[in-house]
TIZALUM-652143 format. One line per 8 residues: their letters; for each residue x, z, y of N, C-alpha, C, O. Coordinates in nm, 2 decimals. Example, Ala and Ser with C-alpha at 12.3 -4.5 7.8 and 13.67 -1.06 7.14 Angstrom:
AS) 1.32/0.78/-0.57/1.23/0.78/-0.45/1.32/0.78/-0.33/1.42/0.85/-0.33; 1.28/0.71/-0.22/1.37/0.71/-0.11/1.29/0.79/0.00/1.34/0.80/0.11;
***
This chain:
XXXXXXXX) 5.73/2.39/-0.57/5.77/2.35/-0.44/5.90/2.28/-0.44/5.99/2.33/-0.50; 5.93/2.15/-0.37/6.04/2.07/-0.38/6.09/2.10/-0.21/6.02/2.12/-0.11; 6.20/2.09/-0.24/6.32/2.16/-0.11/6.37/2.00/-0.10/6.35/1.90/-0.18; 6.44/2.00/0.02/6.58/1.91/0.03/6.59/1.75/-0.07/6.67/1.69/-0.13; 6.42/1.74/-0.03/6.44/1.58/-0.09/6.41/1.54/-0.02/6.33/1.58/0.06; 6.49/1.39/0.00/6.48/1.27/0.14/6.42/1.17/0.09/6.46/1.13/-0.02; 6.33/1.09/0.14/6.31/0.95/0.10/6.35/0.88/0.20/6.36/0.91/0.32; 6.39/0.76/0.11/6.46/0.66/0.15/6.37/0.52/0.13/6.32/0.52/0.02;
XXXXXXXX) 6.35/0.42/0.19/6.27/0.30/0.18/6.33/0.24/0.04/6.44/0.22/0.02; 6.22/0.22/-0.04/6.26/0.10/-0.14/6.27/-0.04/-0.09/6.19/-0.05/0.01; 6.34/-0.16/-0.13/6.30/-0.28/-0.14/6.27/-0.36/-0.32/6.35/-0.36/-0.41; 6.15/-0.40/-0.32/6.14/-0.46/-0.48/6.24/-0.57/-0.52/6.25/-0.66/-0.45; 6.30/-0.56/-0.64/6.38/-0.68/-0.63/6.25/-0.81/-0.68/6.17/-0.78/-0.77; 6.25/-0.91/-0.63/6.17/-1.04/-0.64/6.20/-1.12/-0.74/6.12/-1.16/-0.82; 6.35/-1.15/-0.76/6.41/-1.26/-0.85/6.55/-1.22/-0.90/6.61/-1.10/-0.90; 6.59/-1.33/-0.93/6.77/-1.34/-0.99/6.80/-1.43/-0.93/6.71/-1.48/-0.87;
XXXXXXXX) 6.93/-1.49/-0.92/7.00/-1.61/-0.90/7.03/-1.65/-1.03/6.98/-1.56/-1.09; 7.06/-1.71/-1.08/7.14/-1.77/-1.22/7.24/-1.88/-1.22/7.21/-2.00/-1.22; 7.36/-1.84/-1.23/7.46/-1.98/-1.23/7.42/-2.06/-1.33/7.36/-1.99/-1.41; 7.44/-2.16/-1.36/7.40/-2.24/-1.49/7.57/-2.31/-1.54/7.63/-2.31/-1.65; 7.59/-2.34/-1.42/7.73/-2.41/-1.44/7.82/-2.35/-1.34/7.77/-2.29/-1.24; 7.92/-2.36/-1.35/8.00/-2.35/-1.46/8.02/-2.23/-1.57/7.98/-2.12/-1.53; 8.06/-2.24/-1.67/8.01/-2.11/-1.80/8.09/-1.98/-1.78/8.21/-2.01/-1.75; 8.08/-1.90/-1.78/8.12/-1.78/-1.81/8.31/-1.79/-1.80/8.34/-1.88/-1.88;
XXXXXXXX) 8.41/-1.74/-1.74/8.56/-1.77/-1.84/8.59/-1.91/-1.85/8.70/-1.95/-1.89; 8.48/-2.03/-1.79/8.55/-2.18/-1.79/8.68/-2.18/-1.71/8.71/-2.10/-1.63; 8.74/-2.27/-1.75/8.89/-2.26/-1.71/8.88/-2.41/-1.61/8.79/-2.49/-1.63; 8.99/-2.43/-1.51/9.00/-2.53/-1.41/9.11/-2.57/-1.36/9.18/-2.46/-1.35; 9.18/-2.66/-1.32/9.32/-2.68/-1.28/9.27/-2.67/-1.14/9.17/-2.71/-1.09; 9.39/-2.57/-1.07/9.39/-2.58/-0.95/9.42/-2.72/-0.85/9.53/-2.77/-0.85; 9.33/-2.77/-0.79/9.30/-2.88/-0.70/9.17/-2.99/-0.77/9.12/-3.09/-0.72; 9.14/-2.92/-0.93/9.03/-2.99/-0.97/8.88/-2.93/-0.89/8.86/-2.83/-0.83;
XXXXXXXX) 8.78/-3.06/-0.91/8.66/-3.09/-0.85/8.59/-3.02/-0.98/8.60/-3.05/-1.10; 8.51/-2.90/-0.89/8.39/-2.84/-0.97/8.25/-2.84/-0.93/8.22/-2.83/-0.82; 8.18/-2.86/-1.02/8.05/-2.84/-1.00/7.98/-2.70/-1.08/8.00/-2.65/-1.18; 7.87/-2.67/-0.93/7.85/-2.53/-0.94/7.67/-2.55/-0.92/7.64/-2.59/-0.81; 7.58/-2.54/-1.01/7.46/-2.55/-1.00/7.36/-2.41/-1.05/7.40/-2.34/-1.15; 7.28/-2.38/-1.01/7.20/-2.25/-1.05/7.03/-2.28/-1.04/6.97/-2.39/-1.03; 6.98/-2.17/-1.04/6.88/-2.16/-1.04/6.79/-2.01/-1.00/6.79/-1.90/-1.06; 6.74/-2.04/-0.89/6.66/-1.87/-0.81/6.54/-1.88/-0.90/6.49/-1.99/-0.92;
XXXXXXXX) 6.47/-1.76/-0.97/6.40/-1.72/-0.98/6.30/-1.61/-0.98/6.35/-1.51/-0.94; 6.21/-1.62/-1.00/6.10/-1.45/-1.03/6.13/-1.43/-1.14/6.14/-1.51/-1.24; 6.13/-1.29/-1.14/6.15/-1.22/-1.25/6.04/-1.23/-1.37/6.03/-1.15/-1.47; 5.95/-1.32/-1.35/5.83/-1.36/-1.46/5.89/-1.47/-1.48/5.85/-1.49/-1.59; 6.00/-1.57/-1.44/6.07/-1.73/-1.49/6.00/-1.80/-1.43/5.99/-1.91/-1.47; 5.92/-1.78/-1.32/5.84/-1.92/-1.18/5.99/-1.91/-1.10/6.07/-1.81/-1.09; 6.01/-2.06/-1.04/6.09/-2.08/-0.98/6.06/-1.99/-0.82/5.97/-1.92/-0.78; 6.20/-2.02/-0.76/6.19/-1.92/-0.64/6.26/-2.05/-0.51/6.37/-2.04/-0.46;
XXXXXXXX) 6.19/-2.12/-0.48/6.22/-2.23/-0.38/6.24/-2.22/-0.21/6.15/-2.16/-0.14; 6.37/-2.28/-0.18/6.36/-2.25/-0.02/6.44/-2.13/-0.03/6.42/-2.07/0.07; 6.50/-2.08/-0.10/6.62/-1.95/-0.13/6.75/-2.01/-0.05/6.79/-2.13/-0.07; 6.80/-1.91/0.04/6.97/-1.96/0.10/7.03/-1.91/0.00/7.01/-1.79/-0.03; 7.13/-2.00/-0.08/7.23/-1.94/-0.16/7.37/-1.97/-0.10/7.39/-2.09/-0.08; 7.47/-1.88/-0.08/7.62/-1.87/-0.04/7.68/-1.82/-0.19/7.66/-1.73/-0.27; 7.76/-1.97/-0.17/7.85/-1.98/-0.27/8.00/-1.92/-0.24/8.07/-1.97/-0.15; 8.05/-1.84/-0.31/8.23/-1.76/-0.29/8.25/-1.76/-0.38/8.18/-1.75/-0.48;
XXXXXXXX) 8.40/-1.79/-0.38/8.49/-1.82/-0.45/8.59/-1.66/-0.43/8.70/-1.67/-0.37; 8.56/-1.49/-0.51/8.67/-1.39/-0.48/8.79/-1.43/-0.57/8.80/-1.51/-0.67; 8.89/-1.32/-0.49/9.02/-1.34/-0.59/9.00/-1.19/-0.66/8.91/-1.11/-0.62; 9.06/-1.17/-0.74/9.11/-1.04/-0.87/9.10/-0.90/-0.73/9.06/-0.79/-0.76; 9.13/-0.94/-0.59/9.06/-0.80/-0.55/8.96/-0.79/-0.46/8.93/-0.71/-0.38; 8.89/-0.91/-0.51/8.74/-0.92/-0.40/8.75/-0.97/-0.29/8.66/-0.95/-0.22; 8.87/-1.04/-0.23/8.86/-1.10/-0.12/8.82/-1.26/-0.09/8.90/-1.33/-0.16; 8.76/-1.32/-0.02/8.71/-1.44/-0.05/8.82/-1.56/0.00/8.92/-1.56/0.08;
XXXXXXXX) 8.77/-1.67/-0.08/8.94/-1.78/-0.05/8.86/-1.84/0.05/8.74/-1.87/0.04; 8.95/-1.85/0.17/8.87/-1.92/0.28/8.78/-2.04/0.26/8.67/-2.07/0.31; 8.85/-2.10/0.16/8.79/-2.22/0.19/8.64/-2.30/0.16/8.57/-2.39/0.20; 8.63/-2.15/0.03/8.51/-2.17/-0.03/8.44/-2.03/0.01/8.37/-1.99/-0.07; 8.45/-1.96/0.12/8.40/-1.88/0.14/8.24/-1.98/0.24/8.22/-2.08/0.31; 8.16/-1.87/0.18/8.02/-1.91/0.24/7.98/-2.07/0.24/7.96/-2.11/0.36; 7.97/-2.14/0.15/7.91/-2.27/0.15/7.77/-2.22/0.08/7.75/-2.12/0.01; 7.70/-2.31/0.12/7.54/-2.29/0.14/7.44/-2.39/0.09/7.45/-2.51/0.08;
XXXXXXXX) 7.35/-2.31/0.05/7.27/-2.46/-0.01/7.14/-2.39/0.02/7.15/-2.29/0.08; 7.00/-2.45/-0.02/6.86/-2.38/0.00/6.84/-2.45/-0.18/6.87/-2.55/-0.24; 6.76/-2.30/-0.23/6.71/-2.40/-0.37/6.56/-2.51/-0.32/6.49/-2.52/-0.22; 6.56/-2.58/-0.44/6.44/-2.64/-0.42/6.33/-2.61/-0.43/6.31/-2.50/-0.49; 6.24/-2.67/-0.40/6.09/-2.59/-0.50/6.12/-2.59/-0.66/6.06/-2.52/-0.73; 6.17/-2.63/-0.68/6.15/-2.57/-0.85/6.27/-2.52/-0.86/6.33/-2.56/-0.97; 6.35/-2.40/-0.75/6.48/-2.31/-0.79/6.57/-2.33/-0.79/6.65/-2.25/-0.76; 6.61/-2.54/-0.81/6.75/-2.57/-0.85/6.83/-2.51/-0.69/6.78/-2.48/-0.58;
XXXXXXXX) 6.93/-2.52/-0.73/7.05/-2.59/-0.58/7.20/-2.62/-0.70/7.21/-2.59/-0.82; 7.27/-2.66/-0.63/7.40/-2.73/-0.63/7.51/-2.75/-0.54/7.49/-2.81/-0.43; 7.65/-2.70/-0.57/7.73/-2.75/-0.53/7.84/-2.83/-0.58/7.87/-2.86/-0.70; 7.92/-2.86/-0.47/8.05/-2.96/-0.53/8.13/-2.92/-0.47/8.11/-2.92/-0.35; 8.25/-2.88/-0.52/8.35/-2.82/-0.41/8.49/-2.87/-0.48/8.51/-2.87/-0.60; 8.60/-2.91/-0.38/8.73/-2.88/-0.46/8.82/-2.71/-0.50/8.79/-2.61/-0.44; 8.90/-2.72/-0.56/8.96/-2.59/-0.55/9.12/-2.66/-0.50/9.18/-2.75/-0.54; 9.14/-2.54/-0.39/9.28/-2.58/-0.34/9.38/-2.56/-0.40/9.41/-2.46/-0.46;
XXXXXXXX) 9.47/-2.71/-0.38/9.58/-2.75/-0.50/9.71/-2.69/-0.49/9.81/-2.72/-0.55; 9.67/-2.55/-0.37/9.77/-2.44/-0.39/9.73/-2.34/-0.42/9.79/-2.25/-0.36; 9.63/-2.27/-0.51/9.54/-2.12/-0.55/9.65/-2.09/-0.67/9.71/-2.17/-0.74; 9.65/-1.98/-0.68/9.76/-1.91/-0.77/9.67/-1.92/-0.87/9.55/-1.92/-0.86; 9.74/-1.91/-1.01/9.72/-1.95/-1.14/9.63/-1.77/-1.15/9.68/-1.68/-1.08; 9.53/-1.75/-1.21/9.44/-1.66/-1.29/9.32/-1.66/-1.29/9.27/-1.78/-1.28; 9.22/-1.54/-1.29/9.11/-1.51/-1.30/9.03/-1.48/-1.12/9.08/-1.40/-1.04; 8.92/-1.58/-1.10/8.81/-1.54/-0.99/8.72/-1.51/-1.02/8.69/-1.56/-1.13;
XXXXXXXX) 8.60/-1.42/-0.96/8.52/-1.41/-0.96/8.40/-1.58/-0.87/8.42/-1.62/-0.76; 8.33/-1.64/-0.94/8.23/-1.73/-0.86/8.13/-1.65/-0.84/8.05/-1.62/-0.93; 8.11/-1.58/-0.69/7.99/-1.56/-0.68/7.86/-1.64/-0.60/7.87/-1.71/-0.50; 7.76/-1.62/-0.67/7.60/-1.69/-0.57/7.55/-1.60/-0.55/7.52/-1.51/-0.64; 7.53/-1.61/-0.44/7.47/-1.52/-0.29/7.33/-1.54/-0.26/7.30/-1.65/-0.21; 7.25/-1.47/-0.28/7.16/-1.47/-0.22/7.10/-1.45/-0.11/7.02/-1.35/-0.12; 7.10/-1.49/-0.03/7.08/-1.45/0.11/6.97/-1.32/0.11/7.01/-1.21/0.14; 6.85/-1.34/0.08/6.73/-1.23/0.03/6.78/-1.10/-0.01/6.79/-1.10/-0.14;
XXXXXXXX) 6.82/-0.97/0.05/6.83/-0.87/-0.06/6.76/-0.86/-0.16/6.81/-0.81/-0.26; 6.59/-0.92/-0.17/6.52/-0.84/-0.25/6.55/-0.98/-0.40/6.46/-0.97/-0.48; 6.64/-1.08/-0.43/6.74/-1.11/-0.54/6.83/-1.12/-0.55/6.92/-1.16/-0.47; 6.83/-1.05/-0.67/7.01/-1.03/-0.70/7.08/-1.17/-0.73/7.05/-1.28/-0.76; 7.18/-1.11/-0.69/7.31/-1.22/-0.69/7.37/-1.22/-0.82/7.39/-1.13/-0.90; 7.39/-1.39/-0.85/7.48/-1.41/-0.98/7.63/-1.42/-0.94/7.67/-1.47/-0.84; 7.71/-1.34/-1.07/7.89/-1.40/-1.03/7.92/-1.41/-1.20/7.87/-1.34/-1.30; 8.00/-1.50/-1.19/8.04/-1.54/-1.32/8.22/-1.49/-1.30/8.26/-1.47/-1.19;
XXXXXXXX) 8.32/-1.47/-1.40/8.45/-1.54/-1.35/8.48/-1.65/-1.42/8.43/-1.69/-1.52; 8.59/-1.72/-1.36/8.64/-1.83/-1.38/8.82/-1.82/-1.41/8.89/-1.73/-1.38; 8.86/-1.91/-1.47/9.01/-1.89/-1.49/9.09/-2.06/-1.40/9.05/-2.17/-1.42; 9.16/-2.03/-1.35/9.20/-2.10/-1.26/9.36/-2.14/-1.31/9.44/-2.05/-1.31; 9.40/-2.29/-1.37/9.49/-2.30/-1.43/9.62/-2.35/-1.34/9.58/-2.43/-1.25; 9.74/-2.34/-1.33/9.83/-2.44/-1.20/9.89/-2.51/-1.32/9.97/-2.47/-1.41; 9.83/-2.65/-1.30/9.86/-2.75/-1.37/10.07/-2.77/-1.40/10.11/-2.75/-1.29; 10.13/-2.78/-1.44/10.22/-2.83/-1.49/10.31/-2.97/-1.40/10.30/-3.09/-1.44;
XXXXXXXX) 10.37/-2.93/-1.30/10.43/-3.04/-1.25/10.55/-3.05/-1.25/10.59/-3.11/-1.16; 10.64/-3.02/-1.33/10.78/-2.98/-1.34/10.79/-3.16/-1.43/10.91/-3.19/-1.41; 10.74/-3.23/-1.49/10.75/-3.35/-1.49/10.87/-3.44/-1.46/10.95/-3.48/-1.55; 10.89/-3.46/-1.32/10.98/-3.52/-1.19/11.11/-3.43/-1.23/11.22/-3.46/-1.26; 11.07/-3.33/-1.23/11.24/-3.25/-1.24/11.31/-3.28/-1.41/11.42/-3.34/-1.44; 11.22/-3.23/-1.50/11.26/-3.26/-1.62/11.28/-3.41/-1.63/11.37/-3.44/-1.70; 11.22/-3.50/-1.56/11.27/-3.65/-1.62/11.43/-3.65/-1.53/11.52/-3.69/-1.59; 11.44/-3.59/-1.40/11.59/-3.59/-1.37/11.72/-3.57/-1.43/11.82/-3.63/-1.45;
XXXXXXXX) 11.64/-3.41/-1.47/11.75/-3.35/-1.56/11.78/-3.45/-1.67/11.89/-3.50/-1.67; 11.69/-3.47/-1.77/11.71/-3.53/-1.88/11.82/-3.64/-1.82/11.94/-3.62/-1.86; 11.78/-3.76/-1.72/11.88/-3.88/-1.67/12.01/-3.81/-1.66/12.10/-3.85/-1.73; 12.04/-3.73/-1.59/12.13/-3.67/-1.53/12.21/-3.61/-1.65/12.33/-3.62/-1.66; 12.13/-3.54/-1.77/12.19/-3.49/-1.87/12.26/-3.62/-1.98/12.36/-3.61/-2.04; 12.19/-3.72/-1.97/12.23/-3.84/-2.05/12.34/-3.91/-1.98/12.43/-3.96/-2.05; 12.35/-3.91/-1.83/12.47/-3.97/-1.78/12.59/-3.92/-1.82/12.68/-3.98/-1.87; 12.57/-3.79/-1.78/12.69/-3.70/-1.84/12.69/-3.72/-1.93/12.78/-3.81/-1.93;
XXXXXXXX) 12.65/-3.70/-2.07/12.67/-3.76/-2.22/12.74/-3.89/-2.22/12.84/-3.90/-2.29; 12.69/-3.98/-2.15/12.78/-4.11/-2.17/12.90/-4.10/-2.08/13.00/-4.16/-2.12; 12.92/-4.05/-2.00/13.04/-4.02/-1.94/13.14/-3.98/-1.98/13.26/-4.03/-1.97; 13.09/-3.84/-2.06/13.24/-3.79/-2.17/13.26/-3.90/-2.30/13.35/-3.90/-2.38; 13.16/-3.98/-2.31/13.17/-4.08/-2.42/13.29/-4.18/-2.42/13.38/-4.20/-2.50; 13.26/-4.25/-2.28/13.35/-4.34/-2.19/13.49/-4.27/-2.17/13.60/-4.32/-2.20; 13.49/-4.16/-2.13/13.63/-4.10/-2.12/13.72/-4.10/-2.24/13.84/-4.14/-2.25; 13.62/-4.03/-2.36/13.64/-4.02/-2.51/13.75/-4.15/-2.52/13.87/-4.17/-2.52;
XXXXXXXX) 13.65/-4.21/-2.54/13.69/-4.37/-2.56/13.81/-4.41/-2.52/13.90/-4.43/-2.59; 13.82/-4.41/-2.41/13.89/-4.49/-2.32/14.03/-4.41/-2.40/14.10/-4.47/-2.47; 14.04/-4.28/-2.38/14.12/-4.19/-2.43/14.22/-4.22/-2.57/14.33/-4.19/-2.58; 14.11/-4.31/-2.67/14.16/-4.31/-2.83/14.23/-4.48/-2.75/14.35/-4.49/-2.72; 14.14/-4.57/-2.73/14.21/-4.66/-2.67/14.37/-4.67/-2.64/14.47/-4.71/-2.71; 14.35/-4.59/-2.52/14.51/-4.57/-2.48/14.61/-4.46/-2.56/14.72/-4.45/-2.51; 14.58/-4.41/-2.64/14.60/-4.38/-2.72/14.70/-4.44/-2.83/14.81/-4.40/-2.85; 14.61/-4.57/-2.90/14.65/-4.62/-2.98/14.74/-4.76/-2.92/14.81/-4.82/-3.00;
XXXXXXXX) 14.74/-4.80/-2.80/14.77/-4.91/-2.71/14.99/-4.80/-2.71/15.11/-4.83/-2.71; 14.93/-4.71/-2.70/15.09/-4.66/-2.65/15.16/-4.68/-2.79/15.26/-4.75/-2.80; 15.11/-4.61/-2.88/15.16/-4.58/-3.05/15.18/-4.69/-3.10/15.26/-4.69/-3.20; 15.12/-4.83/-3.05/15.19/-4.97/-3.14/15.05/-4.99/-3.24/15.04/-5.11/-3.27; 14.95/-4.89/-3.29/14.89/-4.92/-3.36/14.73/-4.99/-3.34/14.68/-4.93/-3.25; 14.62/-5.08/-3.39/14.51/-5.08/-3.35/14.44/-4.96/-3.32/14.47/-4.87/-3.40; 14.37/-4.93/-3.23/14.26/-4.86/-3.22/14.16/-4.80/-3.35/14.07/-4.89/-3.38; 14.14/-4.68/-3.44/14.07/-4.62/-3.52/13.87/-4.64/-3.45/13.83/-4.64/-3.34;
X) 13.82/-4.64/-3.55/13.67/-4.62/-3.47/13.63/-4.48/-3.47/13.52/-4.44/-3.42;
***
């Protein structure tokens, strides 16, 4: 005799989602253009067509980046869908989750992560510095100079190199 068991409704899962692109850990400069393509299926490998897929973009604690939160596609008859999204060219340098959403509970959802790089713009400053470091170099040069000049102009003798 069985006591104190509940049932609860199953749902069958139907399919998967599958990202195709981008790979597993691919890396991206923040403000670069990505492309994001998958594939819905049945769990036998027949395509799964006419699927709402929501594409997210989480950060490291699961919260979605506005911008790419919930973009949407339908697959086709034969599974594909696709997106194109930029990533915003202010997203802090690390690791996201890409998740695809299946709208359907009964397929599961694909999430890959991604590494998100903040490109290198310090460029403009280092070419300043450098100018700025070189002026001053030639400045105490000129001073130098001018220095042995007057120097040797007071003593009666030519100037040494």
């Amino acid at each position: 005799m069985l006591v104190g068991l509940a049932s609860f409704p199953a749902t069958a899962q139907q399919g998967q989602v599958l990202l195709l692109s981008p790979r597993s850990g691919e890396s991206f400069d923040a403000g670069e253009q990505v492309v994001a393509n998958g594939r819905v299926i049945q769990f036998g490998g027949f395509p799964l067509g006419g699927v709402t897929v929501w594409l997210r973009l989480l950060d490291s604690q699961g919260r979605g980046i506005p911008v790419l939160d919930a973009r949407v596609s339908s697959s086709s008859f034969d599974g594909f869908f696709a997106f194109t999204f930029d990533l915003p060219a202010d997203l802090v340098a690390g690791t996201y989750t890409l998740l695809a959403d299946a709208e359907s509970v009964e397929i599961f959802d694909a999430q890959i992560p991604i590494t998100v790089r903040t490109p290198f713009r310090g460029v403009p400053i280092l070419a300043t510095l450098s100018f700025a470091l070189g002026g001053a170099l030639a400045a105490v040069g000129v001073v130098v100079f001018l220095r042995r000049i007057g120097r040797a102009r007071s003593s009666g003798r030519p100037p040494s190199a």
